[in-house]
C-alpha positions as CSV (number, residue, x, y, z in Angstrom):
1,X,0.0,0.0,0.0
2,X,1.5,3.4,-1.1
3,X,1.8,6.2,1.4
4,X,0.3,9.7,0.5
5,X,2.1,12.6,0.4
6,X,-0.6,14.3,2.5
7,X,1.2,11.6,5.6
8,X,4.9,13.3,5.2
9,X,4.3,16.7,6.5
10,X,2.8,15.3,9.6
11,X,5.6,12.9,10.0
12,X,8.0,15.8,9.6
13,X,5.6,18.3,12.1
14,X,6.4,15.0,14.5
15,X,9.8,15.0,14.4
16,X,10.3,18.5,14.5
17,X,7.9,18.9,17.7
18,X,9.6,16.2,19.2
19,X,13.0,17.8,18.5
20,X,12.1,20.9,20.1
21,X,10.3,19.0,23.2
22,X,14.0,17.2,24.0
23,X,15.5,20.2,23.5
24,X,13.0,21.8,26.2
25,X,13.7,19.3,28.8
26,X,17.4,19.5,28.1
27,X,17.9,22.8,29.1
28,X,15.4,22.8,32.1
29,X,17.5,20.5,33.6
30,X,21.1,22.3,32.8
31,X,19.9,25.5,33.0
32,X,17.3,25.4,35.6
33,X,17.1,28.4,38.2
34,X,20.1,27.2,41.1
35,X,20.8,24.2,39.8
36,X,24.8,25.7,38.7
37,X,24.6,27.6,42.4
38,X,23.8,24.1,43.6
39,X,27.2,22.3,42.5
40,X,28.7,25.0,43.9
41,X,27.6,25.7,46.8
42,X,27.6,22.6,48.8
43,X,28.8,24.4,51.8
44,X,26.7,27.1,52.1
45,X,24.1,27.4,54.7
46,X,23.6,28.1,58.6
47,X,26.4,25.9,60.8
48,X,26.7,25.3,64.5
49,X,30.2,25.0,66.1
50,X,30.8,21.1,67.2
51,X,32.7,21.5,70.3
52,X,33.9,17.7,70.4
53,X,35.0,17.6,67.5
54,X,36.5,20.6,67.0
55,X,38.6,20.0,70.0
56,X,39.7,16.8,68.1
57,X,40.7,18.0,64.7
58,X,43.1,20.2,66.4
59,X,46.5,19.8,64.7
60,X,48.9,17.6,66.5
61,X,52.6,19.2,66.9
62,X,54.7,16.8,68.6
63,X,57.7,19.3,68.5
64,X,55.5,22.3,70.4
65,X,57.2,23.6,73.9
66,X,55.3,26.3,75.7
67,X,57.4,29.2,76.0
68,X,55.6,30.6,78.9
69,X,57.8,30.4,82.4
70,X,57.1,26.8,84.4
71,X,54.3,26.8,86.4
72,X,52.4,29.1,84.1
73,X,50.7,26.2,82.0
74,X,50.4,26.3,78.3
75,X,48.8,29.4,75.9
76,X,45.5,28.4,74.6
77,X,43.1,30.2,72.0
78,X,39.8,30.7,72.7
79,X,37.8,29.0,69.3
80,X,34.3,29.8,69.4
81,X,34.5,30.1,73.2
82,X,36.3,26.5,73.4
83,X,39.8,26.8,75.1
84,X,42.4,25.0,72.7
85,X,45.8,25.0,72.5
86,X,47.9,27.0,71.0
87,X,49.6,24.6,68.3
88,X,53.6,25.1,68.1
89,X,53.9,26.8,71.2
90,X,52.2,29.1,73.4
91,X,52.9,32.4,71.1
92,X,49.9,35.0,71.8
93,X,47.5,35.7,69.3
94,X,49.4,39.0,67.9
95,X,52.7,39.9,68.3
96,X,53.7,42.1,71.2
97,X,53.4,45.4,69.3
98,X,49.8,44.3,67.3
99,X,46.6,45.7,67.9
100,X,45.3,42.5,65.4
101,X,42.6,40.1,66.7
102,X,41.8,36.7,65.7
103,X,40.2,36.9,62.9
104,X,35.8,36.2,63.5
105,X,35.7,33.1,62.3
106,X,38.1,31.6,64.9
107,X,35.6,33.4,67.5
108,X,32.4,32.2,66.9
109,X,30.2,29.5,67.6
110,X,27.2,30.1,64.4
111,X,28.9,30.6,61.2
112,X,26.2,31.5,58.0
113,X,28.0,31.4,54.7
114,X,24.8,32.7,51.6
115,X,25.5,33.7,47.7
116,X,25.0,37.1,47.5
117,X,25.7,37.5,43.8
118,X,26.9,34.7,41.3
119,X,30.9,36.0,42.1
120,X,30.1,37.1,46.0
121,X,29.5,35.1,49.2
122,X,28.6,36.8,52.4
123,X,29.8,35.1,55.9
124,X,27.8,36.0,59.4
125,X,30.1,35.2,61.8
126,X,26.7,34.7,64.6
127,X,27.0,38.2,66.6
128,X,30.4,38.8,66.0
129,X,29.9,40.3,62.4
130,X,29.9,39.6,59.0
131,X,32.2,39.6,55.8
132,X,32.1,39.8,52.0
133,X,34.3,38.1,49.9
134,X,34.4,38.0,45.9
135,X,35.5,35.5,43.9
136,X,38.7,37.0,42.5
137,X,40.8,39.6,44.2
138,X,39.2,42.3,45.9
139,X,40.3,44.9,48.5
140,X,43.2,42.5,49.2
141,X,41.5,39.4,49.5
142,X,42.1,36.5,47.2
143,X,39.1,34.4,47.1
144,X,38.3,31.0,44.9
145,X,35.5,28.0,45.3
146,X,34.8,24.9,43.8
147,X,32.1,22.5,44.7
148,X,32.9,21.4,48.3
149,X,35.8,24.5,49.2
150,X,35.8,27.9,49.8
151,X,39.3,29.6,50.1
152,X,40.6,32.7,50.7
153,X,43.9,34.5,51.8
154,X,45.4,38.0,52.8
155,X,48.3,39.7,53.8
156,X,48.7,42.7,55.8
157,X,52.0,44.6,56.8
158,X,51.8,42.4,60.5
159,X,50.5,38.6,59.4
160,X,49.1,36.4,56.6
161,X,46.1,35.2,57.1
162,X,44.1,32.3,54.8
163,X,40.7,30.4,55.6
164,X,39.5,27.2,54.5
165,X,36.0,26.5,54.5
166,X,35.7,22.7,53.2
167,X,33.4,20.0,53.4
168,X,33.6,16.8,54.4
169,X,32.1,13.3,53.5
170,X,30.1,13.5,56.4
171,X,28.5,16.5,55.5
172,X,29.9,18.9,57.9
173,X,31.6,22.1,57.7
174,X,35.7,22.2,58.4
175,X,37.3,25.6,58.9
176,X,41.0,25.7,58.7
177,X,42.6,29.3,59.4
178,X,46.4,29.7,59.2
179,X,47.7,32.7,60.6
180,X,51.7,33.7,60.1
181,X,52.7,36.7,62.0
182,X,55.8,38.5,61.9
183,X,58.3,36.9,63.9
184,X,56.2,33.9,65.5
185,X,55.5,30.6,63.7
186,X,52.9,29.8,61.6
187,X,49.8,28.7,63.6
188,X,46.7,26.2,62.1
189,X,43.3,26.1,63.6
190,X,40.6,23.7,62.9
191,X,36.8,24.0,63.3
192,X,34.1,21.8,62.7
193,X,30.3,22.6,61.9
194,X,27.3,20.6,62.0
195,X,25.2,21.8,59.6
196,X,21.7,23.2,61.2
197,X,18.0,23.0,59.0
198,X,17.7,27.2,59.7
199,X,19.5,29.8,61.1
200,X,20.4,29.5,65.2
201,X,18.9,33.1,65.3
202,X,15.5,31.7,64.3
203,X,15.4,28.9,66.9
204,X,16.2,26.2,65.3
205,X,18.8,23.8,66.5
206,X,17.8,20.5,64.5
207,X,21.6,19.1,63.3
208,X,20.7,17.0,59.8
């Protein structure tokens, strides 16, 4: 049996709708509305300091000799209110003749890290105060992210100073800041987040 010609257009009208329907569907899914943020942005959201095991990840430093007189004990850093350690000795947080704190992130206990902008993150250190960083360099600050890590490093005419917000496996937040002062070794300090549903602010304390 011969096929009219009146069947070809609508096999052709098929194709071509079903054409443009696959192409619909492909770029719903690669271009959908956060799902690019999404990759990205596996460590962003509200985070509650984890005291245990915060106290664990500490770096070990076999070598480390307080330098304070005996009888004294050894320096420790307060890290979100947690007494730790000071690793590689008992240097003080800023040398002798610096006004420089520890930076926010080493002193508080909610961390809140959102996308302000596709190349901007803002961090709420919980009441301490907040930052900006931008993906890039800006004001100083050298800032880079991937899927699971958010980096960034600056210098100023007393210390260096980088940050390293990562996640783990397990799902939870590790912050690692190393600070190098002028004329002191080069100190690393780790913190560990549990990840909370909302903000601490709002009252909720649910750890996924």
């Amino acid at each position: 049996m011969k096929q009219s010609r009146l069947d070809f257009p609508c096999v052709s009208a098929f194709s071509a709708l079903r054409s443009v329907l696959a192409l619909f569907i492909f770029t719903s899914v690669v271009y959908a509305p956060g799902t690019r943020a999404a990759a990205e942005a596996a460590w962003l959201g509200h985070w509650l300091l984890n005291a245990d095991l915060t106290a664990e990840a500490q770096p070990e430093n076999v070598e480390s000799r307080s330098l304070l007189p005996a009888g004294r004990g050894r320096a420790t850093i307060s890290v979100g209110g947690i007494p730790l350690p000071v690793p590689g000795g008992s240097a003080p947080s800023a040398s002798p003749q610096s006004n420089a704190r520890d930076p926010a992130v080493l002193r508080c206990k909610e961390l809140t890290l959102t996308r302000s902008s596709d190349d901007e993150i803002e961090l709420v250190f919980g009441t301490i105060g907040d930052d900006r960083l931008r993906k890039g360099t800006y004001r100083g600050v050298k800032t880079a992210w991937s899927a699971k890590q958010l980096s960034s490093r600056y210098q100023t005419t007393e210390r260096k100073v980088t940050h390293r917000y990562e996640l783990r496996d397990d799902d939870r937040l590790v912050v690692t800041t190393t600070i190098k002062a002028k004329g002191q070794r080069k100190r690393t300090f780790k913190q560990v987040f549990d990840r909370v549903t909302r903000s601490p602010a709002d009252g909720e304390q649910a750890i996924q």
